[in-house]
Steps between C-alpha positions, in 0.01 A plus 500: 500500500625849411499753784276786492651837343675727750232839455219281591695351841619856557122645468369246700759505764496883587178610466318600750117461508204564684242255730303333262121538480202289287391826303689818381320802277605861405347715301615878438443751257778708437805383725716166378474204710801336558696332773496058628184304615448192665164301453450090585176278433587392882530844661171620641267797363571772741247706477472796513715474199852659524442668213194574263190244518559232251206447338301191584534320165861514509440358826282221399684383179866459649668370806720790515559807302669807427333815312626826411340734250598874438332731229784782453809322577754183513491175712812356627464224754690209612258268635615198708250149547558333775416122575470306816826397547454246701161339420307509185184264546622323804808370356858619541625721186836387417729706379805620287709799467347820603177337604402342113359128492629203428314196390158443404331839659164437727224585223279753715368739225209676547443834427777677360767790682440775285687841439405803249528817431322752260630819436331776261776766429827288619739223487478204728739312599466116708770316713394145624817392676398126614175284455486192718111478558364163309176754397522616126704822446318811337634846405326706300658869418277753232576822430370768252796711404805367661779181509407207645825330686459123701780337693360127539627203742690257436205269573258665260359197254223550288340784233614849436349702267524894323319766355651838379335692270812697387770373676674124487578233773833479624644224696871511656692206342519297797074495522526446168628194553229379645181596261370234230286722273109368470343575195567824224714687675471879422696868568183608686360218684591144557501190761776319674535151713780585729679221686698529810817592562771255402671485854176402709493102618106459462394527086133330657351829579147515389304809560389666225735826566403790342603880319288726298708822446306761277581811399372736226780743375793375732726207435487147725788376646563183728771432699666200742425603855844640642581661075603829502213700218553775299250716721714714728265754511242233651686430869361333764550613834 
């Protein structure tokens, strides 16, 4: 087995990140959102919320979830999903380097972990360190007049998919690596099956993972979590 790349160890080594919590949602109209988030399907719903009320069919269609959406500016969050690390379904998790699985993974599933983001006048821009949690995987990023920029896990297995009206989808070589094209492929629009990374044990991971990035006069790009992007304007703090 290969060993994981050195930027992803590094990212997941030294940052820092908040208590987790079942539901996250911000909405603002004119200031960027930014900054790292913590959610878990097996933290509770505090309540009240520690941030804006997510609303209840976010609630009711996913185990966890993140949600940020801004009309007059950019979105740059690093959001971190955190399993139970020592019991998922009763059973003890084992585990690898920096937490990953190894061997055939306890098939919970239910409803998905899901982060998005929708922003009308700005970029957005999605970090997703880690994904442990044996519940599918969906992010979802759409915005109206800005880039679109994803960092996915290692982990990540299953469909990711583009629209740009003007722009084109750009993935960093080493992502690249792992897309299989399905279908026509196209400058504007177009659907990948993306496999894991080469250096994790586990190649049984079934959830039906998940990325719809959309953008209407920006340009998509997709990243390895841990990549440095061409966004340096887009920081997270």
């Amino acid at each position: 087995m290969s060993q994981p790349p050195v930027n992803w160890t590094t990212l997941v080594a030294e940052s820092s990140r908040p208590k987790p919590v079942n539901h996250i949602y911000i909405t603002q109209n004119s200031q960027s959102i930014k900054g790292k988030y913590t959610i878990s399907p097996y933290a509770e719903d505090v309540y009240p919320p520690v941030y804006d009320l997510p609303p209840a069919e976010n609630k009711a269609k996913n185990s966890s979830s993140a949600g940020f959406v801004n009309k007059n500016s950019a979105i740059s969050v690093m959001v971190w999903i955190e399993g139970n690390k020592d019991l998922v379904g009763g059973h003890q998790r084992p585990t690898s380097i920096e937490g990953l699985p190894v061997g055939r993974p306890i098939q919970e599933h239910g409803k998905p972990v899901t982060v998005y983001t929708k922003s009308h006048m700005g970029r957005i821009k999605i970090v997703v360190p880690q994904y442990t949690v044996p519940r599918p995987l969906h992010i979802q990023a759409k915005s109206s007049s800005g880039d679109v920029i994803v960092h996915i896990p290692p982990t990540f297995r299953g469909m990711l998919s583009f629209t740009t009206d003007s722009g084109s989808f750009k993935p960093s070589a080493s992502l690249n690596r792992r897309l299989t094209p399905l279908g026509e492929q196209k400058k504007h629009r177009g659907v990948f099956k993306v496999r894991m990374a080469d250096w994790i044990q586990d190649d049984h991971i079934e959830r039906g993972d998940s990325a719809e990035l959309i953008t209407h006069s920006g340009t998509v790009y997709a990243y390895e979590a841990g990549e440095e992007s061409e966004d340096s304007s887009c920081v997270i703090v």
